[in-house]
TIKOL-305130 format. One record per residue: residue in one letter; z, y, x of N, C-alpha, C, O in turn. Coordinates in steps of 0.1 Angstrom, whole numbers, padded with zeros to 4 digits, always signed. Each point is the difference from the previous one (the first is absolute). Layout:
BEGIN
AZYXZYXZYXZYX
...
REM end
This chain:
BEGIN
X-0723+0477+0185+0003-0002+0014+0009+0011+0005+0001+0011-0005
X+0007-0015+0015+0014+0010+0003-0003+0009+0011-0003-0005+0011
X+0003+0017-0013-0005+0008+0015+0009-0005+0008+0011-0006-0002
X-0018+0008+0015+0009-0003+0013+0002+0015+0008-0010+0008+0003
X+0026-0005+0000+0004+0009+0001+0001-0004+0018+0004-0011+0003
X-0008+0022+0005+0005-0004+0014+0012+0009+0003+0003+0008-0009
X+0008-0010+0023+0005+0013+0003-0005+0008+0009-0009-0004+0007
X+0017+0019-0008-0009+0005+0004-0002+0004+0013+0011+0000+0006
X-0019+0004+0001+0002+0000+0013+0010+0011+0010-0001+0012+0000
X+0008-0019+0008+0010+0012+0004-0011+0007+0012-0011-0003+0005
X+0020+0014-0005-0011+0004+0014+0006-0003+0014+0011+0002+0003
X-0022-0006+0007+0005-0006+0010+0013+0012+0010-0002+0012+0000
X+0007-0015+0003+0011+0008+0007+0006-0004+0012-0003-0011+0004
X+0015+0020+0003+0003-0002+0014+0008-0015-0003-0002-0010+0008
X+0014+0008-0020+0007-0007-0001-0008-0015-0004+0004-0011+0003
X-0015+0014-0009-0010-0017-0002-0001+0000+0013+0007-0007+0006
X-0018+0015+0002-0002-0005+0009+0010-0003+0014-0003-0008+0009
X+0013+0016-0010+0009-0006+0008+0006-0015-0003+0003-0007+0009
X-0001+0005-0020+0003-0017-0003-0008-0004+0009+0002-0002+0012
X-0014+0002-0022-0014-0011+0008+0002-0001+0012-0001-0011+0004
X+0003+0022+0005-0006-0006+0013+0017-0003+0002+0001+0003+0012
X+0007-0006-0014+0012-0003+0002+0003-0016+0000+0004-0008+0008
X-0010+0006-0024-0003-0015-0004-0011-0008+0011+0000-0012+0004
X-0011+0024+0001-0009-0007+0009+0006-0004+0011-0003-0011+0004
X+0010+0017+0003+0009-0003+0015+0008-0009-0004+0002-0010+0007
X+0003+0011-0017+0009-0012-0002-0004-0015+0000+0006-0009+0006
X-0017+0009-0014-0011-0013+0004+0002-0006+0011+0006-0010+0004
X-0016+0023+0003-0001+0002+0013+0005-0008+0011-0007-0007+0007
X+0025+0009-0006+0007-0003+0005+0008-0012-0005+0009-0004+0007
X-0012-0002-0017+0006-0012-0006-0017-0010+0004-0002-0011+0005
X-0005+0017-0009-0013-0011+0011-0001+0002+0014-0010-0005+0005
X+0016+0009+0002+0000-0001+0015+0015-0009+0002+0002-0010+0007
X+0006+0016-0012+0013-0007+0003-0003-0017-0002+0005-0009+0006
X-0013+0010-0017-0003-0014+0000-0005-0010+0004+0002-0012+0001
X-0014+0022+0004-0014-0005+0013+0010-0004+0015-0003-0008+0009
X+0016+0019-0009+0007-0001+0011+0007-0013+0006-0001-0007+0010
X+0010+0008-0019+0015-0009-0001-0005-0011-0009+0002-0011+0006
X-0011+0010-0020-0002-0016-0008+0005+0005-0010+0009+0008+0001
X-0014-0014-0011+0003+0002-0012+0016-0008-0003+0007+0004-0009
X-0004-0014+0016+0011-0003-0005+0012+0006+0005+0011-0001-0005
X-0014+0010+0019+0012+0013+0005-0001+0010-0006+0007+0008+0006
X-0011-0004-0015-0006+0013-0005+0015+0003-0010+0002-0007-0010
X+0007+0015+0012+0014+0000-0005-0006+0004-0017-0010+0004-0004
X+0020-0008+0000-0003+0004-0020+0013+0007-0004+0009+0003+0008
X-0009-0001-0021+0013+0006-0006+0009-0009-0002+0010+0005-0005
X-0010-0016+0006+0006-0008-0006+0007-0007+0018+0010-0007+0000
X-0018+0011+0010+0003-0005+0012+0012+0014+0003+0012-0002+0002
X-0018+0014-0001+0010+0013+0001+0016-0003-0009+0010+0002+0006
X-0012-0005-0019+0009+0003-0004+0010-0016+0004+0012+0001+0001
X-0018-0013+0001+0010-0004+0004+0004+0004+0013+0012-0001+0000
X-0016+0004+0010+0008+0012+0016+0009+0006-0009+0011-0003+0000
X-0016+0011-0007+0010+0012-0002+0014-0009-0006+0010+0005+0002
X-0010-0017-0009+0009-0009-0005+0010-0004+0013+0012+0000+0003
X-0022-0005+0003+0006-0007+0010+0009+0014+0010+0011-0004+0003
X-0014+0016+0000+0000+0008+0007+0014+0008-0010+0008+0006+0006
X-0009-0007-0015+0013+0005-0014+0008-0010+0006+0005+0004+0011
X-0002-0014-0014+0009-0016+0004+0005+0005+0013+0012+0002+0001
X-0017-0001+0008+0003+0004+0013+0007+0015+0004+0006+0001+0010
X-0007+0006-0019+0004+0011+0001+0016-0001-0006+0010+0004+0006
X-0012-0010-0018+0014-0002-0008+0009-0011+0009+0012+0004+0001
X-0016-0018+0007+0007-0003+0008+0009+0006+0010+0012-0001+0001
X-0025+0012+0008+0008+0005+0007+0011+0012-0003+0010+0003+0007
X-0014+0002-0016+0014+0009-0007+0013-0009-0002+0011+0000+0005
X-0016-0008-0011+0014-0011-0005+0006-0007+0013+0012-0004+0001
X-0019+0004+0006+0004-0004+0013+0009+0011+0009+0011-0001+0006
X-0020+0015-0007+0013+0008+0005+0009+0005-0009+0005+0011+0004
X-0001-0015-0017+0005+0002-0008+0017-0010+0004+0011+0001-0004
X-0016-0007+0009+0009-0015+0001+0002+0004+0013+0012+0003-0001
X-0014-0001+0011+0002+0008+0014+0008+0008-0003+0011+0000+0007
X-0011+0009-0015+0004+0009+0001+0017+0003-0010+0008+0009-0001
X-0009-0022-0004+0015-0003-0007+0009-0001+0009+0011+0006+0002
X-0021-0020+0005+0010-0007+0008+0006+0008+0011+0010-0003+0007
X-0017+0015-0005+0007+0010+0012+0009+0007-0005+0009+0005+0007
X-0010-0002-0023+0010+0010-0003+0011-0013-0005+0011+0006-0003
X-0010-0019+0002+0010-0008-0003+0008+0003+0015+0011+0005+0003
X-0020-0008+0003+0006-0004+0013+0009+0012+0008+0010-0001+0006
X-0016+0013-0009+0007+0010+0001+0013+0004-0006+0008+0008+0003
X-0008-0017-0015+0009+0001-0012+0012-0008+0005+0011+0003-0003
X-0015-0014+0011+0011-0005+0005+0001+0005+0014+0011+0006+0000
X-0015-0006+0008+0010+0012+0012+0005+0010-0004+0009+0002+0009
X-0007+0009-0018+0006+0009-0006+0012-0007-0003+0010+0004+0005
X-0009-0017-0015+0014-0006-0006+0003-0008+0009-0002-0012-0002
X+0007+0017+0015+0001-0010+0010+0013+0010+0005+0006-0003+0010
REM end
């Protein structure tokens, strides 16, 4: 028969116990948000990271947009100068 080895016990500390009650609020606030808004409003990572997608897209539009603004003024300047 094979001994059974356990590990061994850490000793409890500020950093365990600061997780725990960290993970506990976290609960916490992911079961109230829920009770709140519904489980089907309840944002996910996969809901965040497409915003942040959509909110990237939007960002690079509007550069490219004043990128193109900003040609066209120095074209346009380019021609009253050779005028």
């Amino acid at each position: 028969m094979a001994a059974i080895r356990t590990a061994p016990t850490e000793p409890v500390g500020f950093a365990n116990v600061s997780r725990a009650l960290v993970s506990v609020a976290a609960d916490l606030v992911i079961g109230v948000q829920r009770r709140v808004v519904g489980d089907d409003k309840v944002r996910t990572a996969r809901d965040n990271a497409w915003a942040a997608t959509l909110e990237n897209r939007a960002q690079h539009e509007a550069q490219a947009e004043l990128t193109r603004e900003v040609a066209a003024m120095v074209a346009r300047r380019s021609l009253v100068r050779a005028r």
